[in-house]
C-alpha positions as CSV (number, residue, x, y, z in Angstrom):
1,X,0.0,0.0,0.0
2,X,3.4,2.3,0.0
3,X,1.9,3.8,-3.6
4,X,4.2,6.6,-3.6
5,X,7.8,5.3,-2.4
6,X,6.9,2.1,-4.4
7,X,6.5,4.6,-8.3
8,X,10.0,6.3,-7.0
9,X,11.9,3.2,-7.1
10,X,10.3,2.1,-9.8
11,X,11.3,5.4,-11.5
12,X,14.7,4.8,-10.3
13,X,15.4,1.5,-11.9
14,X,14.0,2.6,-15.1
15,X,16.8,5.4,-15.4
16,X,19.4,2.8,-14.7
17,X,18.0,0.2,-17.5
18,X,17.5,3.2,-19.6
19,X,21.5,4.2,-19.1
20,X,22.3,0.2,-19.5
21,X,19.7,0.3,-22.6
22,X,18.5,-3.0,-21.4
23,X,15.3,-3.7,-22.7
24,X,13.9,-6.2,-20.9
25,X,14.8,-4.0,-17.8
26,X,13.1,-1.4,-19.1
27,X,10.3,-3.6,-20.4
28,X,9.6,-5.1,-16.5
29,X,9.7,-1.7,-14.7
30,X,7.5,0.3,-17.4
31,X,4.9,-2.4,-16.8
32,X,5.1,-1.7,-13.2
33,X,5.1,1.6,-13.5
34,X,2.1,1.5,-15.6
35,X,0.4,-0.6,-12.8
36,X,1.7,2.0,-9.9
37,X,0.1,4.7,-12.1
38,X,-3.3,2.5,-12.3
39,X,-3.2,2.1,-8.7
40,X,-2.8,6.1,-8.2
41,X,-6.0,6.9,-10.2
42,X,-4.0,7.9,-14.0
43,X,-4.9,5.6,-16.0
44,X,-4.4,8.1,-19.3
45,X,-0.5,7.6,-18.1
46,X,-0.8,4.0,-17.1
47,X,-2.2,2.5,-20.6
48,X,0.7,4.9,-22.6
49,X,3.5,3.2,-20.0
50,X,1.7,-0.1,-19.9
51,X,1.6,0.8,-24.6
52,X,5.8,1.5,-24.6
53,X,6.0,-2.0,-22.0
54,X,4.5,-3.9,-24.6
55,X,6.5,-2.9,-27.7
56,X,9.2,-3.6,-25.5
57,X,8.1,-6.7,-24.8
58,X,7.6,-7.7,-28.4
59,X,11.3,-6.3,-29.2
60,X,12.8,-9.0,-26.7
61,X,9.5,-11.9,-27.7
62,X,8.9,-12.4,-23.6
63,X,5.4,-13.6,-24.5
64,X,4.6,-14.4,-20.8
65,X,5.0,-10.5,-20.0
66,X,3.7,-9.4,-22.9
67,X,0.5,-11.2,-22.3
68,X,0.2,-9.9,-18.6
69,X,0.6,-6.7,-19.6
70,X,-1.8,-7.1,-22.4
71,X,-4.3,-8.0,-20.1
72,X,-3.3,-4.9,-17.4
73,X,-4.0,-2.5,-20.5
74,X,-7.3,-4.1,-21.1
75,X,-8.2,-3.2,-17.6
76,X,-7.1,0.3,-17.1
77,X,-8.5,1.0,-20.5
78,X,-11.7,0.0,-20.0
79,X,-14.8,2.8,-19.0
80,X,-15.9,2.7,-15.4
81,X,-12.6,1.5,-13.9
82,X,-12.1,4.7,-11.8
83,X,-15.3,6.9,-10.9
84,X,-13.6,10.4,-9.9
85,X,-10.7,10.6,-12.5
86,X,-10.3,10.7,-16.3
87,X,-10.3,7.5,-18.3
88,X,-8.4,7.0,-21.5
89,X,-11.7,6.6,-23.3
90,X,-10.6,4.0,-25.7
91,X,-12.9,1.7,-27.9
92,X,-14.4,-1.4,-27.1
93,X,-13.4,-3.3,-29.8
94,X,-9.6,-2.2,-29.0
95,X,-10.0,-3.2,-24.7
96,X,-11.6,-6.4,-25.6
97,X,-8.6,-6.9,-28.4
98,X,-6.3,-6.5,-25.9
99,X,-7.7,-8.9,-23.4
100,X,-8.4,-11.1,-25.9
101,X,-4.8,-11.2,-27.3
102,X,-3.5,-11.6,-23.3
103,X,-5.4,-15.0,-23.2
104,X,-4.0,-16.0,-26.8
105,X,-0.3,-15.6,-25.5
106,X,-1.3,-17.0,-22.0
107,X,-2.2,-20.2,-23.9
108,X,0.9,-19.9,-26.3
109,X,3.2,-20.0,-23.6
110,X,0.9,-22.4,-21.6
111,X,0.8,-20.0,-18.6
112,X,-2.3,-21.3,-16.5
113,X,-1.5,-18.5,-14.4
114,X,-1.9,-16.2,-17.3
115,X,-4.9,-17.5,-18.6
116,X,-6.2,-17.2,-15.3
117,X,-5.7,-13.1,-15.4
118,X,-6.8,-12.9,-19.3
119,X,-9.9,-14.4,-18.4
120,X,-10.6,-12.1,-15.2
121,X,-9.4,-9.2,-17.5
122,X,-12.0,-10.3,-20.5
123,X,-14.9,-10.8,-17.8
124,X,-14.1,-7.1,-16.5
125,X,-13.6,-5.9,-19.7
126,X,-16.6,-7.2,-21.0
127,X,-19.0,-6.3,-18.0
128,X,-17.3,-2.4,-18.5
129,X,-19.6,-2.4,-21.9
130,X,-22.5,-3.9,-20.9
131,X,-22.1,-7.5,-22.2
132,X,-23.2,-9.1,-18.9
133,X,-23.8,-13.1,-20.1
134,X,-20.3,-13.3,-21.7
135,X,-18.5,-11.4,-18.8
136,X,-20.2,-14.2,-16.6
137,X,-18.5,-16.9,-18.4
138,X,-15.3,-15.9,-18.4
139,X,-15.6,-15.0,-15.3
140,X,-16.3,-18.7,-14.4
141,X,-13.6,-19.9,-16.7
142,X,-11.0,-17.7,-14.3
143,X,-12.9,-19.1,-11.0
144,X,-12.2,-22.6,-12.5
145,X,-8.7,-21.9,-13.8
146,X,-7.2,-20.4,-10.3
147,X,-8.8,-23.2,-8.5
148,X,-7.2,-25.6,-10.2
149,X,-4.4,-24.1,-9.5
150,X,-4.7,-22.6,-5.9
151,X,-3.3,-19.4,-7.5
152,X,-5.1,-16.5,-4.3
153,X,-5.2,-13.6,-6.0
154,X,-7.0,-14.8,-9.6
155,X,-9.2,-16.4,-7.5
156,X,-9.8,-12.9,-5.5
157,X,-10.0,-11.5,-8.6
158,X,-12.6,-13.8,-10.2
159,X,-14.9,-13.8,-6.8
160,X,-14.5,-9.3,-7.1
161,X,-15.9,-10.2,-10.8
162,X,-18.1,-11.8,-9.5
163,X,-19.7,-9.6,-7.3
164,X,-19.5,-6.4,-9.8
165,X,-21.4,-8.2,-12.1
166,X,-24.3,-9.0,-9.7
167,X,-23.5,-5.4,-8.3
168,X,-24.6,-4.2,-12.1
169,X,-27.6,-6.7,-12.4
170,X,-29.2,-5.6,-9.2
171,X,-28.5,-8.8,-7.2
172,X,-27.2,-8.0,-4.2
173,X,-27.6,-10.7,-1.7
174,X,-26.1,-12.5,-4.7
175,X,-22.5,-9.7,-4.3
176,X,-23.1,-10.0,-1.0
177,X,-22.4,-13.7,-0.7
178,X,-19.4,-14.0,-2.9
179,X,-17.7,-10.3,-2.3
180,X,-17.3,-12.0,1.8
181,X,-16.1,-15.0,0.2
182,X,-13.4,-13.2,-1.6
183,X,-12.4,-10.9,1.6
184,X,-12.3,-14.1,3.3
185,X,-9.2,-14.7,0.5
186,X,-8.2,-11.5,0.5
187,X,-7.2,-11.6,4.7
188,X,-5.4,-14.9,4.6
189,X,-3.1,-13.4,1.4
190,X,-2.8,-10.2,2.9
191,X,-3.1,-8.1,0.2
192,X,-4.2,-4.3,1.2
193,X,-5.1,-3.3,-2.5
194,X,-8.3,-6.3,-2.3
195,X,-9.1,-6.1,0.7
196,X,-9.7,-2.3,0.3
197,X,-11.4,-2.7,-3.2
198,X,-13.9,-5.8,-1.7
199,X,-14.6,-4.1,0.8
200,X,-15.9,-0.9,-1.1
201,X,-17.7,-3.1,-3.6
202,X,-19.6,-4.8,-0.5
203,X,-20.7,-2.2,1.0
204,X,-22.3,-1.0,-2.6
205,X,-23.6,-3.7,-2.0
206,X,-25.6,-3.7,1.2
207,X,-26.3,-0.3,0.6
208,X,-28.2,-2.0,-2.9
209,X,-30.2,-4.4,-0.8
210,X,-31.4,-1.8,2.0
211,X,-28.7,-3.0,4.9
């Protein structure tokens, strides 16, 4: 949760890679600047670092990084992912492309891990444009996926899906049950970006059903 000391590190390393012109240095850290950026709330700067990441990526062929950050592009791009700050605005098509694309690669490198996130980014992605029945799906396809695997924080991610998507179709009890399932999750990995971003989406929740 150390947003700020975390983005001048991150900064830092990217000067030194720059100097050393190492690309897949440079590559790694611009992803995870483009993340850090995300996390801040500027998501018109995280999908242009997350954009120069990915070229990188394709430079050096690191297919399992390109896909992730394929899929992290998806999800800052897509409308509704911040309330209170300006969104990059772009097309459906071009979000879903890029989601779709992450879960291509995942498979190509037979990343189960990946596929997991592609899927979770596709279900987002999808639900962000209205397309409720296919974001359910792929939604259960990551549910499936990080089980299998045990991987926590897909499987957070899927159960958060999850609950936006009954959030949106007025279902409440229905958020209700799985958003405390995935808090549950979130405790035992203790990770303070979920358990913050559950926890907001539950209490939408019982705010939606009266409580």
């Amino acid at each position: 949760g150390r947003i700020e000391e975390g983005q001048q590190v991150h900064q830092e390393a990217l000067v030194i890679f720059e100097h050393q012109e190492d690309k897949p240095g440079m590559a790694e850290t611009l992803d995870l600047l483009g993340i850090t950026w995300g996390m801040r709330g500027d998501r018109l700067l995280a999908v242009e670092l997350l954009g120069r990441a990915i070229e990188l990526f394709q430079q050096v062929n690191d297919v399992q990084s390109l896909a992730s950050c394929f899929a992290m592009r998806a999800l800052q791009s897509m409308p509704g992912a911040c309330e209170t700050t300006y969104s990059p605005l772009r097309k459906r098509d071009e979000c879903v492309q890029d989601a779709s694309e992450a879960l291509r690669l995942a498979r190509q490198g037979d990343s189960t891990a990946g596929q997991a996130f592609a899927e979770n980014a596709l279900a987002q992605t999808l639900l962000a444009f209205g397309e409720f029945g296919p974001a359910l799906s792929h939604a259960r396809e990551a549910w499936r996926i990080s089980n299998e695997i045990e991987h926590q924080q897909w499987m957070i991610a899927a159960q958060f899906c999850f609950g936006n998507i009954y959030l949106h179709l007025l279902a409440p009890s229905r958020a209700v049950e799985v958003l405390q399932s995935g808090l549950v999750l979130t405790r035992k990995l203790g990770s303070m970006f979920w358990e913050s971003t559950l926890a907001v989406h539950l209490g939408w929740a019982y705010i939606l059903s009266g409580d």
